[in-house]
Every structure is written in C-alpha cells, then in structure tokens.
PyMOL Python script that loads the backbone (N, CA, C, O; Angstrom):
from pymol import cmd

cmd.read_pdbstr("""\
ATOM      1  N   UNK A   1      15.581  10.809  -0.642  1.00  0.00           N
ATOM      2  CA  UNK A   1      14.468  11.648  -1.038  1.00  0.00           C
ATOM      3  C   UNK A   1      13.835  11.096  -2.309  1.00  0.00           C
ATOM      4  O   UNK A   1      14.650  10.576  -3.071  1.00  0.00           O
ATOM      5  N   UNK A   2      12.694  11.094  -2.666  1.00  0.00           N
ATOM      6  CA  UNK A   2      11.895  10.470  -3.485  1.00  0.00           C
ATOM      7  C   UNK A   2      10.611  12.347  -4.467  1.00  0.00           C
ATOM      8  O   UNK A   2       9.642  13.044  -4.167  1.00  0.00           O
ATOM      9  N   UNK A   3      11.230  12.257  -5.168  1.00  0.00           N
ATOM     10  CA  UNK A   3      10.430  13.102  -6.063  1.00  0.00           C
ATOM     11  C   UNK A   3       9.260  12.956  -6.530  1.00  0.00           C
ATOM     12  O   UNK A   3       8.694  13.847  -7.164  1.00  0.00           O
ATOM     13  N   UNK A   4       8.562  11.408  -6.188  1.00  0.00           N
ATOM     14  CA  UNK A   4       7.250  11.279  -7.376  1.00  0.00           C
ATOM     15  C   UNK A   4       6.324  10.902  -5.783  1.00  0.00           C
ATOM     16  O   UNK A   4       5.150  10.625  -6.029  1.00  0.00           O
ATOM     17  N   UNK A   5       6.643  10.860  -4.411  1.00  0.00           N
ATOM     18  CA  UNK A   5       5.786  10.969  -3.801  1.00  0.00           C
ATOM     19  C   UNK A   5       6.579  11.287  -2.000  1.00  0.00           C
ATOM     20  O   UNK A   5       7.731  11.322  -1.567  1.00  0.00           O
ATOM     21  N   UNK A   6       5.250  11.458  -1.430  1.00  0.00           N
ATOM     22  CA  UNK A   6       5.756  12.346   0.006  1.00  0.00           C
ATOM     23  C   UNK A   6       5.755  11.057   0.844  1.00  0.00           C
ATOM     24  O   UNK A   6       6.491  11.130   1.828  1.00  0.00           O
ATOM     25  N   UNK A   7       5.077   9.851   0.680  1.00  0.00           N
ATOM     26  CA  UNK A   7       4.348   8.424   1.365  1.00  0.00           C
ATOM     27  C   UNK A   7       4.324   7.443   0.976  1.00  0.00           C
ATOM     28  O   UNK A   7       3.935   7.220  -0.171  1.00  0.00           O
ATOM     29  N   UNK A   8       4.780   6.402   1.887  1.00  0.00           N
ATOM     30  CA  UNK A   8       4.669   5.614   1.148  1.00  0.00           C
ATOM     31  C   UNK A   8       4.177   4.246   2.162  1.00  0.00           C
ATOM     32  O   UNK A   8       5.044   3.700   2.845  1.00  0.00           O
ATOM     33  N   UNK A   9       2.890   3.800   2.199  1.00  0.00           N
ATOM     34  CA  UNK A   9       2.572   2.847   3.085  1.00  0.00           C
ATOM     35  C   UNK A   9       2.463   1.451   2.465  1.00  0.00           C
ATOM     36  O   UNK A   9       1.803   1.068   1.500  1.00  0.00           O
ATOM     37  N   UNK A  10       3.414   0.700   3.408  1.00  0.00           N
ATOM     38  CA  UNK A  10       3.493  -0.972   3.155  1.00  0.00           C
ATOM     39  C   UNK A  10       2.817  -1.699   4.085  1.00  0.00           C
ATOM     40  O   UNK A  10       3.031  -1.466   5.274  1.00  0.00           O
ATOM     41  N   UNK A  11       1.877  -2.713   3.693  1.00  0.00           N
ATOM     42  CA  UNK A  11       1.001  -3.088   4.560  1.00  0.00           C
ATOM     43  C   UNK A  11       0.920  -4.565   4.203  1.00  0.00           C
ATOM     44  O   UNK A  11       0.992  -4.790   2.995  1.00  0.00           O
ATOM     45  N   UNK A  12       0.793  -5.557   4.958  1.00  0.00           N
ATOM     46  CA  UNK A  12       0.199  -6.752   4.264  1.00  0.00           C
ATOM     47  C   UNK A  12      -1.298  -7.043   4.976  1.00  0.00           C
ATOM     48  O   UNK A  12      -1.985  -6.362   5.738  1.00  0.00           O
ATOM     49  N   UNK A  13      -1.481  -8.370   4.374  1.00  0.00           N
ATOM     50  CA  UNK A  13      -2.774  -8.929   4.505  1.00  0.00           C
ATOM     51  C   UNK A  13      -2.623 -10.565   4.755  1.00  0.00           C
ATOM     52  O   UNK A  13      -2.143 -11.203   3.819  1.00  0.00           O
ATOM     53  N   UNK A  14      -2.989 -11.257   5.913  1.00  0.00           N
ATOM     54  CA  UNK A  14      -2.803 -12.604   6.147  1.00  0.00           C
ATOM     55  C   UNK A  14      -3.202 -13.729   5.526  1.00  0.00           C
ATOM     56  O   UNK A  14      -2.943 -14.905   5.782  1.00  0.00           O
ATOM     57  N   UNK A  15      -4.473 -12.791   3.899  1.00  0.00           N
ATOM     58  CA  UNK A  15      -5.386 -13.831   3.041  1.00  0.00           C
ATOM     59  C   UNK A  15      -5.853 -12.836   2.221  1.00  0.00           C
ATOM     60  O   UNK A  15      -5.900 -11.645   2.525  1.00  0.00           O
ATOM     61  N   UNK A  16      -6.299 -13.466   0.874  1.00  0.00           N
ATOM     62  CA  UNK A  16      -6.893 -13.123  -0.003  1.00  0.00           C
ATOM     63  C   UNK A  16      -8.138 -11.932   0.487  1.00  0.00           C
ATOM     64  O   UNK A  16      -8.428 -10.819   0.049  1.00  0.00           O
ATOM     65  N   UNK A  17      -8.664 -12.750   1.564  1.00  0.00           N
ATOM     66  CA  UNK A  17      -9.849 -11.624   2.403  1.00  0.00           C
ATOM     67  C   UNK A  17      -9.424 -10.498   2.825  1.00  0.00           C
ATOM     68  O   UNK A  17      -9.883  -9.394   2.533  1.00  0.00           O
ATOM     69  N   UNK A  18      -8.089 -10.855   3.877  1.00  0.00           N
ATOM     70  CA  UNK A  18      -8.254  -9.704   4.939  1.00  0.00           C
ATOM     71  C   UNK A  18      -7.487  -8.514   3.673  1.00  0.00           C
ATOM     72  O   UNK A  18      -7.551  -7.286   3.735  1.00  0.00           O
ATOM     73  N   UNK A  19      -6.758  -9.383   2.538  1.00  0.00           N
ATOM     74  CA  UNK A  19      -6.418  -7.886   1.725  1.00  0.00           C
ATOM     75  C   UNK A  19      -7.341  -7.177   1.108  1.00  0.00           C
ATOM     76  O   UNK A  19      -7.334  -5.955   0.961  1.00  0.00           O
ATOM     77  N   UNK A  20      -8.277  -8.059   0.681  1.00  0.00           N
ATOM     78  CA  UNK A  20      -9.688  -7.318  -0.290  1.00  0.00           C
ATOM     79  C   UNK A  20      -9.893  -5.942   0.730  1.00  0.00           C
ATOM     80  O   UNK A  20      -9.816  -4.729   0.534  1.00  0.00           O
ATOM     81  N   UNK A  21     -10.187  -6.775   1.889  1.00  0.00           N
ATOM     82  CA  UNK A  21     -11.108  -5.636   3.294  1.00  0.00           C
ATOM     83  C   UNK A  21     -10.080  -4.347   3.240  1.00  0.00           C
ATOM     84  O   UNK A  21     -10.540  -3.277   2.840  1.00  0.00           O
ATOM     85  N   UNK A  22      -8.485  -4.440   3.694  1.00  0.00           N
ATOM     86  CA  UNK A  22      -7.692  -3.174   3.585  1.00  0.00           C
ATOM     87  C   UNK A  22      -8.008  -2.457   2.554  1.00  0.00           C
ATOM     88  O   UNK A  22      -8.633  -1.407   2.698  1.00  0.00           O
ATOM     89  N   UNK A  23      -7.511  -3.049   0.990  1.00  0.00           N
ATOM     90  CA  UNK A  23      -7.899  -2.115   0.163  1.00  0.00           C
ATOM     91  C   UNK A  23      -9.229  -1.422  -0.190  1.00  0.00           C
ATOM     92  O   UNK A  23      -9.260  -0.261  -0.599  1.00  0.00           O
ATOM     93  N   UNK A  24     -10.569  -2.347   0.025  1.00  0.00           N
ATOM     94  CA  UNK A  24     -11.414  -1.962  -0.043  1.00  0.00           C
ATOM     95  C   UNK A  24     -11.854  -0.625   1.337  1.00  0.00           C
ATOM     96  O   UNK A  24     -12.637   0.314   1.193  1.00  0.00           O
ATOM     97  N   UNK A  25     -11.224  -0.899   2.321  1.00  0.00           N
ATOM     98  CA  UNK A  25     -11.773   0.247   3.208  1.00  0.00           C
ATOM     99  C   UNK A  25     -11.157   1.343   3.043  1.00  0.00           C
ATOM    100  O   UNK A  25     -11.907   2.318   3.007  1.00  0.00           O
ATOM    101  N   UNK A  26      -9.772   1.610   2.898  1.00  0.00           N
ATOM    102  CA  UNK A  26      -8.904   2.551   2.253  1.00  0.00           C
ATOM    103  C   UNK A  26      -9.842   3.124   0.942  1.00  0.00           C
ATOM    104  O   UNK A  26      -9.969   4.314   0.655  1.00  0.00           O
ATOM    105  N   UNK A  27     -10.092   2.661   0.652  1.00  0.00           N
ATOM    106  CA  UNK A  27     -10.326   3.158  -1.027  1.00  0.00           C
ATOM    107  C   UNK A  27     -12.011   3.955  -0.296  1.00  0.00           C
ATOM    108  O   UNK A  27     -12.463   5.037  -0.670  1.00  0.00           O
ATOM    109  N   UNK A  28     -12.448   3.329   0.440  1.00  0.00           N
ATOM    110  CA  UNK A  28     -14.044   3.425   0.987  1.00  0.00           C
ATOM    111  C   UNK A  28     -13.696   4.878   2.011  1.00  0.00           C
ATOM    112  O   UNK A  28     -14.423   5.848   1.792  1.00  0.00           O
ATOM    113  N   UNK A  29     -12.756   5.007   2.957  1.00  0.00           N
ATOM    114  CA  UNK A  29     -12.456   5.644   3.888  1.00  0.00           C
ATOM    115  C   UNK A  29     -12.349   7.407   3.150  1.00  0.00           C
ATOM    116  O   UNK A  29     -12.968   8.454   3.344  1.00  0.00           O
ATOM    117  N   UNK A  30     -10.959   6.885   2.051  1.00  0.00           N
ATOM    118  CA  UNK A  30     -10.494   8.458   1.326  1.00  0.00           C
ATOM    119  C   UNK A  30     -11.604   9.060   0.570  1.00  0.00           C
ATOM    120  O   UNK A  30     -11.759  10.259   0.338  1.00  0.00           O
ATOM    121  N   UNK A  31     -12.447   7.961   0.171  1.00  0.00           N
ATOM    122  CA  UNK A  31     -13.658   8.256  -1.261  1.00  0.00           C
ATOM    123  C   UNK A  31     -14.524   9.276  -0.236  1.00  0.00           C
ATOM    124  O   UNK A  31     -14.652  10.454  -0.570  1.00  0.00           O
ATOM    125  N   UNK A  32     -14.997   8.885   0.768  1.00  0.00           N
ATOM    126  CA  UNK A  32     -15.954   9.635   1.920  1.00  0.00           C
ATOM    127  C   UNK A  32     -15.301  11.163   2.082  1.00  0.00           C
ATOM    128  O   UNK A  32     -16.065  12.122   2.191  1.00  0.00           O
ATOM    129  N   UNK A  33     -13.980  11.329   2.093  1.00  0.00           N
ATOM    130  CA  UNK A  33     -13.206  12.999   2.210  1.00  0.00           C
ATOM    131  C   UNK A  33     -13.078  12.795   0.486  1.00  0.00           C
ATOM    132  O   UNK A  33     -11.967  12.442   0.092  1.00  0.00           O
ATOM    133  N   UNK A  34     -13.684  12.910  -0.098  1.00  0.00           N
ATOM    134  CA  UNK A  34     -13.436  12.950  -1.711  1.00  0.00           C
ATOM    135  C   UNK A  34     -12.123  13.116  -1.962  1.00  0.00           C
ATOM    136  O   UNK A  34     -11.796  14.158  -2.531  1.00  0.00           O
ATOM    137  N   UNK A  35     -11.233  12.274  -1.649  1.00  0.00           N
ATOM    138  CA  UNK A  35      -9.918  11.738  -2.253  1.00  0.00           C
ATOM    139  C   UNK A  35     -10.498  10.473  -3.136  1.00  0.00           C
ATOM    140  O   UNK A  35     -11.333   9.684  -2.695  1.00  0.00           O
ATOM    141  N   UNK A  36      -9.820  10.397  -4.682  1.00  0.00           N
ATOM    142  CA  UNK A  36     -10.078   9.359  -5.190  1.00  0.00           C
ATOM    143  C   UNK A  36      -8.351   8.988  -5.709  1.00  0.00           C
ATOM    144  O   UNK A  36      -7.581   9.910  -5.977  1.00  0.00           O
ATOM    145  N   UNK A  37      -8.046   7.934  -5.767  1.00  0.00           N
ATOM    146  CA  UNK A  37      -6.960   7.440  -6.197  1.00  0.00           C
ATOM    147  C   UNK A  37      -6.653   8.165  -7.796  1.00  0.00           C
ATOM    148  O   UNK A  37      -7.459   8.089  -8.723  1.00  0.00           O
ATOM    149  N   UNK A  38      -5.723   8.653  -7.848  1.00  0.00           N
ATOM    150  CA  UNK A  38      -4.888   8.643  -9.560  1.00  0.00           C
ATOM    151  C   UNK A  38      -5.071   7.472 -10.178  1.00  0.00           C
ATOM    152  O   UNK A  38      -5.954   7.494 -11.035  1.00  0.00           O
ATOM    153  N   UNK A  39      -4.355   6.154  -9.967  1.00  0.00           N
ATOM    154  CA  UNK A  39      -4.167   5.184 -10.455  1.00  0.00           C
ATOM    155  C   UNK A  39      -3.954   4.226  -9.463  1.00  0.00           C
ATOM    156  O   UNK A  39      -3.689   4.632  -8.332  1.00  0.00           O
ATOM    157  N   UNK A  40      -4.052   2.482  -9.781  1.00  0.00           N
ATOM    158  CA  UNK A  40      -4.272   1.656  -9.205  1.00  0.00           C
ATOM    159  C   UNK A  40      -3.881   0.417  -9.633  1.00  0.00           C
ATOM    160  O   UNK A  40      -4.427   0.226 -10.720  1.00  0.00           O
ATOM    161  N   UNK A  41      -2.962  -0.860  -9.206  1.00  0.00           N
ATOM    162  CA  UNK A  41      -2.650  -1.789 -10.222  1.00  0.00           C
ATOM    163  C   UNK A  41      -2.855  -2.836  -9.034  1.00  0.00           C
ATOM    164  O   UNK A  41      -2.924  -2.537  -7.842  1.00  0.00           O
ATOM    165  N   UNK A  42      -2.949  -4.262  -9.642  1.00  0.00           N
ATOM    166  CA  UNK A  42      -3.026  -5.337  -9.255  1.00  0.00           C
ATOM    167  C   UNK A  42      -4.086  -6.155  -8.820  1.00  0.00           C
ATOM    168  O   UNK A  42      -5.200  -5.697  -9.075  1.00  0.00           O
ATOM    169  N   UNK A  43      -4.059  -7.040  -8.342  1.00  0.00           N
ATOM    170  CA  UNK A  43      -5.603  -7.996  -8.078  1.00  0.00           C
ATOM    171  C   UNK A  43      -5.050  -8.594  -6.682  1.00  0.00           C
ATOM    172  O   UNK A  43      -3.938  -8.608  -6.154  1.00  0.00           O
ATOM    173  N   UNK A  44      -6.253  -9.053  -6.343  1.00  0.00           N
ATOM    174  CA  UNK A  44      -6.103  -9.818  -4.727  1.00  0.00           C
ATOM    175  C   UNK A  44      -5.051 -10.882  -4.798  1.00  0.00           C
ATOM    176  O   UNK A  44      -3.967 -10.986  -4.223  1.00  0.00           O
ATOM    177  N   UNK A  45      -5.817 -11.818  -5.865  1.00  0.00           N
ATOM    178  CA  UNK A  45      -4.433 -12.957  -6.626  1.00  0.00           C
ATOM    179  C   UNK A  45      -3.490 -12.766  -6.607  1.00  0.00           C
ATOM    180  O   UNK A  45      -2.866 -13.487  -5.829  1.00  0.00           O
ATOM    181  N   UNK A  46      -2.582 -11.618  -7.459  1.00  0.00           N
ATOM    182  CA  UNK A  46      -1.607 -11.099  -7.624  1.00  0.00           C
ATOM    183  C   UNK A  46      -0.611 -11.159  -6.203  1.00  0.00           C
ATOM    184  O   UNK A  46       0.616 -11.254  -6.238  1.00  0.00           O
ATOM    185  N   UNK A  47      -1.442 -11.079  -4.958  1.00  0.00           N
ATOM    186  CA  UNK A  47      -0.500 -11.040  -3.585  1.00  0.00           C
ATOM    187  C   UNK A  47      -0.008  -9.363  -3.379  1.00  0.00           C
ATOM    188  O   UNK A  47       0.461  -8.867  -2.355  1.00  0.00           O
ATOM    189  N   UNK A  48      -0.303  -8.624  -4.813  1.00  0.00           N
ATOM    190  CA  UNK A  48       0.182  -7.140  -4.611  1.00  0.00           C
ATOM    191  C   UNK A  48      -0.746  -6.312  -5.566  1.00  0.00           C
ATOM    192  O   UNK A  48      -0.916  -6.574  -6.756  1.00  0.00           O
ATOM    193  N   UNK A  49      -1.552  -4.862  -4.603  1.00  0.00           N
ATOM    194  CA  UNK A  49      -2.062  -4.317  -4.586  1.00  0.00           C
ATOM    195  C   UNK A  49      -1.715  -2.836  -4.728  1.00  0.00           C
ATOM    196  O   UNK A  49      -0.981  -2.659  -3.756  1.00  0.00           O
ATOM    197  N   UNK A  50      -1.800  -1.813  -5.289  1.00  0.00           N
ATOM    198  CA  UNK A  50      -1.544  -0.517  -5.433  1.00  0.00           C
ATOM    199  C   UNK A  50      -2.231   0.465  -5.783  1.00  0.00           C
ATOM    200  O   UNK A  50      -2.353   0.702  -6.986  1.00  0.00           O
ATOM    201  N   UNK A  51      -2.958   1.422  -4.646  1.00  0.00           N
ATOM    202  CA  UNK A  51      -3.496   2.608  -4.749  1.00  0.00           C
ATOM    203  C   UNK A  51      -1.916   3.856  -4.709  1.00  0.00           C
ATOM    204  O   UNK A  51      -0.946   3.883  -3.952  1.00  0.00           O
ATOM    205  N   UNK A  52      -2.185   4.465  -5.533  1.00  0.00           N
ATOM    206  CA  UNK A  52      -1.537   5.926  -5.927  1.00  0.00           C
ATOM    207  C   UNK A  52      -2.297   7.170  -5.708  1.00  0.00           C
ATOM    208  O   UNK A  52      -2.971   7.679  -6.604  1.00  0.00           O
ATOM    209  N   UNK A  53      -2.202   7.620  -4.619  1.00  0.00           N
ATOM    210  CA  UNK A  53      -2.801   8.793  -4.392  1.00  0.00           C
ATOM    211  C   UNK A  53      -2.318   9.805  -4.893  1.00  0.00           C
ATOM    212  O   UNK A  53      -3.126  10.705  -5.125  1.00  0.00           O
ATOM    213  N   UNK A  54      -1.012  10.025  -5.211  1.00  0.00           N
ATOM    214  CA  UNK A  54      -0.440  11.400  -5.763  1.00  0.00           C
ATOM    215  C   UNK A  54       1.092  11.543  -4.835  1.00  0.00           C
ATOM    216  O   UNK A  54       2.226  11.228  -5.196  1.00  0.00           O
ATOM    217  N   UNK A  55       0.664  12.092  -3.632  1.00  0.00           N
ATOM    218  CA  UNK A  55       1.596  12.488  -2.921  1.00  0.00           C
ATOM    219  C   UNK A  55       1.477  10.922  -2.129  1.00  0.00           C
ATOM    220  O   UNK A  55       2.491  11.066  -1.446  1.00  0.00           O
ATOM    221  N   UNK A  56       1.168  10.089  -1.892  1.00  0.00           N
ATOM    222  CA  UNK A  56       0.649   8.990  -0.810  1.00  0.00           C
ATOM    223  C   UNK A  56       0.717   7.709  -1.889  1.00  0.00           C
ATOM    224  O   UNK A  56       0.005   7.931  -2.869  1.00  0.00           O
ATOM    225  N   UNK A  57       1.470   6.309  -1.936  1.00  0.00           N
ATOM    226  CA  UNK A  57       1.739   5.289  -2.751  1.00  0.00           C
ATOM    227  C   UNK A  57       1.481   4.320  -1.370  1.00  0.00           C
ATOM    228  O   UNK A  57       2.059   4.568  -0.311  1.00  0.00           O
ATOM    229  N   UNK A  58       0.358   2.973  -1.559  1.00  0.00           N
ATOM    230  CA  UNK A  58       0.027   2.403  -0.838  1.00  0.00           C
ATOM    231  C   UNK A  58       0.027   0.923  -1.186  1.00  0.00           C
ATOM    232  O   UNK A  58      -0.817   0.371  -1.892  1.00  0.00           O
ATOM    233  N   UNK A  59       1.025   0.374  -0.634  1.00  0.00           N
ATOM    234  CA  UNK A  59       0.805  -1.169  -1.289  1.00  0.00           C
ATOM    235  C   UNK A  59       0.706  -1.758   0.509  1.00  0.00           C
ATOM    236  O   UNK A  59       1.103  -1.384   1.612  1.00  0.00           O
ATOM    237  N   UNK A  60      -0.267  -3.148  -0.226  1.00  0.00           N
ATOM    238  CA  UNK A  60      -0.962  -4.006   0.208  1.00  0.00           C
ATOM    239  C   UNK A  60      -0.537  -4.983  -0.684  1.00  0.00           C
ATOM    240  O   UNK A  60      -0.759  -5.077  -1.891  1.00  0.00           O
ATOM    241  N   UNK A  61       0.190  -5.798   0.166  1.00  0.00           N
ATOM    242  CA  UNK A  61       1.105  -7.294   0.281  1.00  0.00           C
ATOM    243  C   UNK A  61       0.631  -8.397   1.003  1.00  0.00           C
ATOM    244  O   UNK A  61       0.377  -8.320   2.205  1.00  0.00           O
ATOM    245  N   UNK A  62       0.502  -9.383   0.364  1.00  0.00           N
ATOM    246  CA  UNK A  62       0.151 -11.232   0.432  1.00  0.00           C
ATOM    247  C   UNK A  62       1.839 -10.871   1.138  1.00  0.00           C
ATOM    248  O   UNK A  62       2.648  -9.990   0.846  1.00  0.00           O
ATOM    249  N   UNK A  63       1.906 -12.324   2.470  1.00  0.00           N
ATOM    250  CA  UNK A  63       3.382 -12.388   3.117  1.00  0.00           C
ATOM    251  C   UNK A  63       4.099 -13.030   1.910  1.00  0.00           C
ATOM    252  O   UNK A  63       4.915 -12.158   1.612  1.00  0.00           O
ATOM    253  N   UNK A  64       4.156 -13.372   1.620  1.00  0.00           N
ATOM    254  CA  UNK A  64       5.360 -14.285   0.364  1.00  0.00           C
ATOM    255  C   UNK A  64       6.032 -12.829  -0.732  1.00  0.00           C
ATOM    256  O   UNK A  64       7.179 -12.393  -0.838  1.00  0.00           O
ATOM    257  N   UNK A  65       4.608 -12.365  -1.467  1.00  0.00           N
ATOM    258  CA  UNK A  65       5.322 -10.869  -2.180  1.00  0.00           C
ATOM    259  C   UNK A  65       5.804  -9.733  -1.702  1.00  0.00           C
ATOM    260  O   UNK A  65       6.368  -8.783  -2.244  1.00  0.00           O
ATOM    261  N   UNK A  66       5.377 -10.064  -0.163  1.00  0.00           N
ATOM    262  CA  UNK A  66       6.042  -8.830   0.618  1.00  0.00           C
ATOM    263  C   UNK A  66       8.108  -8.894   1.011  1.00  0.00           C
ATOM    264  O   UNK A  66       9.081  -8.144   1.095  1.00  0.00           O
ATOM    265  N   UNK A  67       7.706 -10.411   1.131  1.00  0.00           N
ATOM    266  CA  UNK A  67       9.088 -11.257   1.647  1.00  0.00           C
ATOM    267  C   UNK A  67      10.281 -10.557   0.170  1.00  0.00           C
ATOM    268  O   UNK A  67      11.210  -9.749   0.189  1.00  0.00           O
ATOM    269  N   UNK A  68       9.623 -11.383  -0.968  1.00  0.00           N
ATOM    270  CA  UNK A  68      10.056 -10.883  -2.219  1.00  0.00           C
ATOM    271  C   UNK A  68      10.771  -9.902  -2.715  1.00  0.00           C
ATOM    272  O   UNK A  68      11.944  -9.906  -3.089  1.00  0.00           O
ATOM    273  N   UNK A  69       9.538  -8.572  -2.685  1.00  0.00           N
ATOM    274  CA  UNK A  69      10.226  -7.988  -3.364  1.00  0.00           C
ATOM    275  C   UNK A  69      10.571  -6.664  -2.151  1.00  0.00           C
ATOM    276  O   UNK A  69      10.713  -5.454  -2.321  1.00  0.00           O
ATOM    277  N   UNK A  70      10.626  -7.551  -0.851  1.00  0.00           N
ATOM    278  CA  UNK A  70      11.413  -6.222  -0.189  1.00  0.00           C
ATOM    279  C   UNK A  70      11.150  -4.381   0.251  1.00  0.00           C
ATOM    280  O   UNK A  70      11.879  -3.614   0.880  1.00  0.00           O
ATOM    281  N   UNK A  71      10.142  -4.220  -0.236  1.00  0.00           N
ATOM    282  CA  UNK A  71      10.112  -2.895  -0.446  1.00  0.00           C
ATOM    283  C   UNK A  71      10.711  -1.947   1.212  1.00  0.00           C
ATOM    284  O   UNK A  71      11.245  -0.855   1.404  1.00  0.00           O
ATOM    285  N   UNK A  72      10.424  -2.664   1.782  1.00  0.00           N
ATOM    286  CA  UNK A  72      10.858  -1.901   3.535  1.00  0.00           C
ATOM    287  C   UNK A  72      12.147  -1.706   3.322  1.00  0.00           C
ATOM    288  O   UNK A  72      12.773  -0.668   3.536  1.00  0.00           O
ATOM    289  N   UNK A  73      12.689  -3.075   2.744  1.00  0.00           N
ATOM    290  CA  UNK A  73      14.679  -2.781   2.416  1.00  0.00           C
ATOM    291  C   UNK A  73      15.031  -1.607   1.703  1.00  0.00           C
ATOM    292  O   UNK A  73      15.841  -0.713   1.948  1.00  0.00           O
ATOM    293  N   UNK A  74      14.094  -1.844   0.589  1.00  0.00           N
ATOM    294  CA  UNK A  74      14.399  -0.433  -0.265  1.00  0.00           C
ATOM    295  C   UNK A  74      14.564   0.830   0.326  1.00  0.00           C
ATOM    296  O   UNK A  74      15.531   1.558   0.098  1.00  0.00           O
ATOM    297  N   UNK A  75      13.460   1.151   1.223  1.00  0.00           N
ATOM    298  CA  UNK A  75      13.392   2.400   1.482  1.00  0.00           C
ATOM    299  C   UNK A  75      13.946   2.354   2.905  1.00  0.00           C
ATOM    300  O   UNK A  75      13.643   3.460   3.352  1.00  0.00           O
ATOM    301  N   UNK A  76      14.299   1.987   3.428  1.00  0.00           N
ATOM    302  CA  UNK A  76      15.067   1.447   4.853  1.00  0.00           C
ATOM    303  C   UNK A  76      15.811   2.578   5.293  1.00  0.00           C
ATOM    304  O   UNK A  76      16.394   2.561   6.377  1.00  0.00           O
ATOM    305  N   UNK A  77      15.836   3.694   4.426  1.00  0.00           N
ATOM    306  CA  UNK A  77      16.690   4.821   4.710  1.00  0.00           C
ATOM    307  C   UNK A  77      15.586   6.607   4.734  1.00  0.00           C
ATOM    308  O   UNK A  77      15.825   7.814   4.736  1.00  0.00           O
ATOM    309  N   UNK A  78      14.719   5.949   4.742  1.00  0.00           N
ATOM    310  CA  UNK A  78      13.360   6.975   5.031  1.00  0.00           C
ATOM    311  C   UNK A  78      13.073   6.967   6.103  1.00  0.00           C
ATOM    312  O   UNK A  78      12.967   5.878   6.667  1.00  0.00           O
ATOM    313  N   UNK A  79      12.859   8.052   6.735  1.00  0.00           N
ATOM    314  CA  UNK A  79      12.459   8.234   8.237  1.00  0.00           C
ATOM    315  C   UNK A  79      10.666   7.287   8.124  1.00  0.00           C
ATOM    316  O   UNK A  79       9.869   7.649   7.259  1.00  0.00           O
ATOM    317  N   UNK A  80      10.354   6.276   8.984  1.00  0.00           N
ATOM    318  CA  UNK A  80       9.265   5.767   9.043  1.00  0.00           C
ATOM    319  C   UNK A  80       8.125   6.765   9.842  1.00  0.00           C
ATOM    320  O   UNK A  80       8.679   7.102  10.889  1.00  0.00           O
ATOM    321  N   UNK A  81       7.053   7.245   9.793  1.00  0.00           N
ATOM    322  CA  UNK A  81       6.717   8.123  10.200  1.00  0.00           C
ATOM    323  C   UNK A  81       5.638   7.028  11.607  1.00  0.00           C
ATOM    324  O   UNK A  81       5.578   7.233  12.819  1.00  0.00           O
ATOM    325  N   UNK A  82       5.119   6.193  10.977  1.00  0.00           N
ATOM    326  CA  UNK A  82       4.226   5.368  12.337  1.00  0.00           C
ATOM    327  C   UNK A  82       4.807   3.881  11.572  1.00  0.00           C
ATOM    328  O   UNK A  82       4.797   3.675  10.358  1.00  0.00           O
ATOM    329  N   UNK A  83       5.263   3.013  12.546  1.00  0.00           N
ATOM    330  CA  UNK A  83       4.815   1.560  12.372  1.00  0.00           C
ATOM    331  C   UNK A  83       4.165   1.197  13.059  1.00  0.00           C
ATOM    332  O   UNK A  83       3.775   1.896  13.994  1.00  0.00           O
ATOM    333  N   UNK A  84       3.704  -0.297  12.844  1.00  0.00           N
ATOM    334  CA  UNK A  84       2.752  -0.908  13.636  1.00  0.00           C
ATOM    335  C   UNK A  84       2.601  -2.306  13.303  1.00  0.00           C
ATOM    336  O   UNK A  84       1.918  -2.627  12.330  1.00  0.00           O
ATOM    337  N   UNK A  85       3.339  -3.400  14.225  1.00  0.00           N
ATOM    338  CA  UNK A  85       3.668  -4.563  14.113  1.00  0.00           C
ATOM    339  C   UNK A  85       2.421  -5.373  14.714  1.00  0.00           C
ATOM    340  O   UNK A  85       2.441  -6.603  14.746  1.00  0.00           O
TER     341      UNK A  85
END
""", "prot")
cmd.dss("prot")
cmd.show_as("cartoon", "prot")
cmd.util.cbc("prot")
cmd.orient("prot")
C-alpha cells in the first residue's frame, strides 16, 4: 500500500519524440477536463519524465532508464490495474 498516491503509470517512449508526444498529450488530454498536474520533473534528455497528479504519479521512460531504475520491480506487488505490451 502506498500513502502518497492511488496510481501509478509506467510508460516508455522508443525516442526522444515519441516521449515528448506521450507527455505532451497526457498533459493536453487532462488540461481539456481541467486536471492540471501538482508538480512535474525531468526533460526529454533526461530519458525520465514525471507528471504528479495527486492521487495518479506518471512516469514516461527512455528504454535504458526504464531498464535502470526498475520501477515495475518495485512495485511488482501492486495489483496492475490495465497493461499493455
């Protein structure tokens, strides 16, 4: 169980582009139902991306920082609610 959020979506991106496009449509998609992010860290460069919705934590992963730092392992014990390979 996790106290600081209800969600948590891991996603990658195959290039610098196709991650801009995720985060940018996410961010474009919630803004339209006036959800705006809390907070937000990282750059396309970076390989890792983070919108914080509140209840909802969304990273967008380059394959190498995804490989890294694991995060699916971490939480590997959370019921996954949708994947999609």
């Amino acid at each position: 169980m996790c106290n600081f959020a209800d969600y948590f979506v891991i996603c990658s991106g195959e290039s610098d582009r196709q991650i801009s496009a995720v985060y940018d449509e996410i961010g474009h998609r919630l803004k339209n139902e006036g959800v705006l992010p809390h907070h937000y860290e990282g750059t396309v460069d970076s390989g890792w991306l983070l919108l914080d919705y509140g209840d909802t934590i969304i990273h967008i992963f380059a394959p190498s920082e995804r490989e890294f730092y694991q995060l699916d392992e971490l939480w590997s014990r959370a019921t996954p609610v949708l994947r999609i390979q």
